[in-house]
C-alpha positions in Angstrom: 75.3 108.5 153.1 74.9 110.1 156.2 71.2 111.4 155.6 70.9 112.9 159.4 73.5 115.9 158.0 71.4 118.1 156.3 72.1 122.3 155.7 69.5 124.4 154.2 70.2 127.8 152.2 67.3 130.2 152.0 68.7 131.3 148.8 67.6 131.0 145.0 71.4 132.4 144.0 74.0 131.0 145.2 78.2 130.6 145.2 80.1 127.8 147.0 83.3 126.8 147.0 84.3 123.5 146.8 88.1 122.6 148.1 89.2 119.0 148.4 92.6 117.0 149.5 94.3 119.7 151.0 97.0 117.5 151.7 98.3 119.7 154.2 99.7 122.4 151.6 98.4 125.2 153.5 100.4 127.5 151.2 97.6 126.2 148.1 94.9 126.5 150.4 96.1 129.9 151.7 96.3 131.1 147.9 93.3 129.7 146.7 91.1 131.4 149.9 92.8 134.8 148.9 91.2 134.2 145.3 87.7 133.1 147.0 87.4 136.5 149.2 86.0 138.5 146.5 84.0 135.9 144.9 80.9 136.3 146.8 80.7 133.1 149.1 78.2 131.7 150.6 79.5 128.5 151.7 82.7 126.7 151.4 82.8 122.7 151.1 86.0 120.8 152.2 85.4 117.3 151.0 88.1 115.5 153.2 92.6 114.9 153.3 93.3 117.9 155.1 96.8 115.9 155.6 99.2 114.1 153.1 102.2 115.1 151.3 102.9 118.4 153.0 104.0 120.1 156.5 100.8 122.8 157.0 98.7 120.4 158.7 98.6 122.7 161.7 97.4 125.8 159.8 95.9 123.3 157.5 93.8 122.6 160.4 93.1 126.0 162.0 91.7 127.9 159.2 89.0 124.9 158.8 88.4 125.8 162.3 88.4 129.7 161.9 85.9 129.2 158.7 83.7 127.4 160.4 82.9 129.9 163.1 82.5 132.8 160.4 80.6 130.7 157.5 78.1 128.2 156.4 80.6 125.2 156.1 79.8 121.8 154.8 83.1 119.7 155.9 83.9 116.1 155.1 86.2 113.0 156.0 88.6 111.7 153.8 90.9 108.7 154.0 93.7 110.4 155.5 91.8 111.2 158.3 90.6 107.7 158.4 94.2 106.6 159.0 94.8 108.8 162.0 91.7 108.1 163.3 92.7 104.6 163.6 96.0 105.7 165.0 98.3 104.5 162.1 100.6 108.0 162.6 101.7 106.9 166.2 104.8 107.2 167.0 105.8 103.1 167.6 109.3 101.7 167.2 107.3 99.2 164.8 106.7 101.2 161.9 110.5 102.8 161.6 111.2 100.3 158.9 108.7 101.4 157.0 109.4 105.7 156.4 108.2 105.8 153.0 105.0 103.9 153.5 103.8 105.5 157.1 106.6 108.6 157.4 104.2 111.3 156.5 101.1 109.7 158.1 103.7 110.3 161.8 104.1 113.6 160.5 100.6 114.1 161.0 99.9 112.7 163.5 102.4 114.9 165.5 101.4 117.9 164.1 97.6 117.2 165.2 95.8 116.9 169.0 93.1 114.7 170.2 90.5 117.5 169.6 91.4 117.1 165.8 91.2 113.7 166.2 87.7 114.1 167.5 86.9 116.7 165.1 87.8 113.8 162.6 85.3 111.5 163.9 82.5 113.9 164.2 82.7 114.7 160.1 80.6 112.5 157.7 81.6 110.4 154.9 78.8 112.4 152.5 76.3 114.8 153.4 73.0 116.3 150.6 73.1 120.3 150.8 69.5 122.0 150.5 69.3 124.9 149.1 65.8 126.2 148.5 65.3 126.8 144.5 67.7 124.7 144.0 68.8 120.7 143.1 70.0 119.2 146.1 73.7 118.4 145.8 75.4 115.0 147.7 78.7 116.0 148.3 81.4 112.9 149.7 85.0 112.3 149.3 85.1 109.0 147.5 81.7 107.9 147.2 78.5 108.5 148.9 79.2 104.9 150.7 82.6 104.9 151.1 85.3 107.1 151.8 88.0 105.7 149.1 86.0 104.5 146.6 86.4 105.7 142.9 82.6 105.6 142.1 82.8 107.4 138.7 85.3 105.5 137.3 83.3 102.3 136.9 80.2 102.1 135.1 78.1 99.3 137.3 79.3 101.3 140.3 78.3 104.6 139.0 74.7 103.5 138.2 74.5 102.2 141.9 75.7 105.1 143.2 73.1 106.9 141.0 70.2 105.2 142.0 71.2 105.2 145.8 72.0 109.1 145.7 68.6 110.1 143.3 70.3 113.6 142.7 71.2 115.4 140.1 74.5 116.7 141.3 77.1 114.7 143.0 80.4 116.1 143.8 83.7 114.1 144.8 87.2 114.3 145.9 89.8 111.7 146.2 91.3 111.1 142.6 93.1 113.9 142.5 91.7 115.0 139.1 89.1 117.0 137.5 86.0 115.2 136.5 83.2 117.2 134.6 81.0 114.0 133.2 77.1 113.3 133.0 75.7 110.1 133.4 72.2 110.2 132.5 70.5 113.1 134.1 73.0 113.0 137.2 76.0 115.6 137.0 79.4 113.8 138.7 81.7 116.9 139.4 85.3 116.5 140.9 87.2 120.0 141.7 90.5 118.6 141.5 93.2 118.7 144.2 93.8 122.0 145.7 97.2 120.6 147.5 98.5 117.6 145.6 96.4 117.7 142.2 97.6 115.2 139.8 96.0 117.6 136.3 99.0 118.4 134.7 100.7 121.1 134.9 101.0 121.2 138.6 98.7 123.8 140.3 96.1 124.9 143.2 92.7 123.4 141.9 89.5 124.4 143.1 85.5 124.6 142.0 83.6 127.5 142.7 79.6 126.4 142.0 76.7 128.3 141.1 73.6 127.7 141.8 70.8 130.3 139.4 67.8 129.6 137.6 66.9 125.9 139.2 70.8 124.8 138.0 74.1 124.4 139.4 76.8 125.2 137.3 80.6 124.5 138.2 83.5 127.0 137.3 86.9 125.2 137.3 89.9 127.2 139.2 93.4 126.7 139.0 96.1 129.0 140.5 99.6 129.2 139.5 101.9 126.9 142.3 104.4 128.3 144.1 106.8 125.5 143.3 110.3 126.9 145.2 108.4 128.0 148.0 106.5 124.1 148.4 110.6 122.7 148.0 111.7 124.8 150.6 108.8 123.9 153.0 109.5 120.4 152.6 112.7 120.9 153.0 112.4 122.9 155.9 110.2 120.5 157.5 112.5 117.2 157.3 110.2 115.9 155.1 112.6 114.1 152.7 113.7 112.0 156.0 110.3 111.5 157.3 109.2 109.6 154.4 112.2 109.6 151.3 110.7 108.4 148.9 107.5 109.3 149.2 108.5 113.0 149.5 110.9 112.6 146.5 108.0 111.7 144.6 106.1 115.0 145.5 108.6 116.8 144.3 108.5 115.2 141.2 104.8 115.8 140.9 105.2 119.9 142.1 107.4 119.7 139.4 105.4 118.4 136.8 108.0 115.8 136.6 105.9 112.9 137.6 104.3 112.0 134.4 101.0 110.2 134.6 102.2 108.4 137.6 100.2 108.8 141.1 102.0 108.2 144.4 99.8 105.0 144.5 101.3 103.6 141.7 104.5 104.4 143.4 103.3 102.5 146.2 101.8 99.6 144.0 105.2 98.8 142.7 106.9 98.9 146.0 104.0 96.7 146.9 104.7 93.7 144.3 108.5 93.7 144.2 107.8 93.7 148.4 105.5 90.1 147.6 108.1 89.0 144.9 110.9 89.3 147.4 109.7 88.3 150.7 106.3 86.2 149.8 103.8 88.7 151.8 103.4 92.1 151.6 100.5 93.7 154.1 100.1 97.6 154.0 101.7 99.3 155.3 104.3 97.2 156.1 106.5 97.6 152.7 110.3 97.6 153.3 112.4 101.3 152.4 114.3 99.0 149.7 111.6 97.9 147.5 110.5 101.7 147.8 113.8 102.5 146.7 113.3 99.8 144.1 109.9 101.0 142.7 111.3 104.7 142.3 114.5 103.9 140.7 112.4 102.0 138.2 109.8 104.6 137.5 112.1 107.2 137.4 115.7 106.3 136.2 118.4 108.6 137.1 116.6 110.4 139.2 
């Protein structure tokens, strides 16, 4: 955890909102920060994936920009931004085999500039908010210690975490899924997705957190999606060409069609029938017809 990050709140009562993998659906973000601007906010958190699945990354982008400059903001990396950082969206004749696996990660990339990309590599991993009269709260995308890593799913790495962190509160991202669970006297809170959230039925998810009396207390948000508007946005935006399948299985899950399937299991598949056919299979490498493969099996008929 980066313990050099450290914001301190001169307040006993507090609100902040807490908004993770955007994915760049700037249409659920825009919606869920028309909710927030009556709520009384202090601060806003963006735990990390400000791109993904959808074609806002630009505005995506901007408004963290614009927030920044007009309120306390705690902002953090994700994964996503991981992989541009490390320059896996570049446009290179090598990965046009591959649209499914990498399409939407080019998207991004071309919809970003270099001062994004160094915005990205300014933002920590985790960061402990201070707020006088208050528990400290770690906030991260995955876990305190690493960016993808699904601490609170695993018990032996749960207690680590725990006893690394020594907070009461610790508040994730990444799964895509609400989590309201206590582990001894530490509180793990996950707000959900706001862009791509995986808690059926489809919708824009959010926490709102407030802090009174010594204790933090998380209220769960979810707004109605706009499901015909995110189609035609996608549409609009070639999406279903950047990356087929992958896009085909967003609109599965704005649908509420996917199931309990994530689009890493959709990957996963492709993954395996890529080693059962040609021997290896390194990511991101993974051929368009064992995509093709791993959706038509999923989702027959479709």
């Amino acid at each position: 955890m980066n313990r050099d990050l450290f914001y301190q709140v001169e307040r006993d009562l507090m609100n902040i909102a807490v908004l993770s993998d955007i994915h760049g659906n700037y249409t659920a973000l825009e919606t869920c920060l028309d909710y927030l601007k009556d709520k009384k906010i202090d601060a806003y958190c963006f735990l990390g994936d400000y791109t993904g699945e959808f074609s806002g990354v630009e505005q995506t982008i901007k408004t963290l920009y614009d927030l920044r400059d007009r309120y306390p903001c705690y902002i953090l990396r994700g994964n996503k931004e991981n992989y541009l950082i490390d320059g896996l969206g570049k446009d290179t004749p090598d990965w046009n085999p591959y649209p499914s696996t990498v399409g939407m990660l080019r998207y991004a990339y071309n919809h970003i500039t270099k001062d994004d990309i160094r915005l990205f590599k300014s933002l920590p991993i985790s960061m402990r908010i201070e707020t006088e009269g208050l528990p400290d709260i770690v906030i991260c995308h995955g876990s305190p210690r690493k960016v993808n890593e699904k601490f609170a799913e695993e018990e032996q790495i749960l207690k680590e975490i725990i006893e690394e962190t020594n907070v009461e509160y610790i508040i994730c991202g990444h799964t895509h899924q609400i989590i309201n669970r206590q582990f001894g006297k530490t509180h793990i809170w996950n707000a959900g997705s706001v862009g791509a959230s995986f808690d059926m039925p489809y919708s824009y998810r959010f926490m709102i957190l407030h802090g009174e009396n010594g204790e933090w207390n998380p209220e769960y948000v979810s707004l109605e999606a706009d499901v015909e508007r995110l189609l035609c946005e996608m549409k609009e935006a070639g999406l279903y060409e950047a990356a087929p399948f992958w896009t085909r299985f967003t609109e599965l899950q704005v649908k509420s069609a996917c199931g309990e399937y994530m689009h890493g299991d959709l990957l996963n598949r492709a993954m395996d029938l890529c080693r059962k056919k040609y021997g290896v299979c390194e990511w991101p490498k993974v051929s368009e017809d064992c995509f093709r493969e791993a959706f038509e099996t999923l989702f027959p008929g479709l």
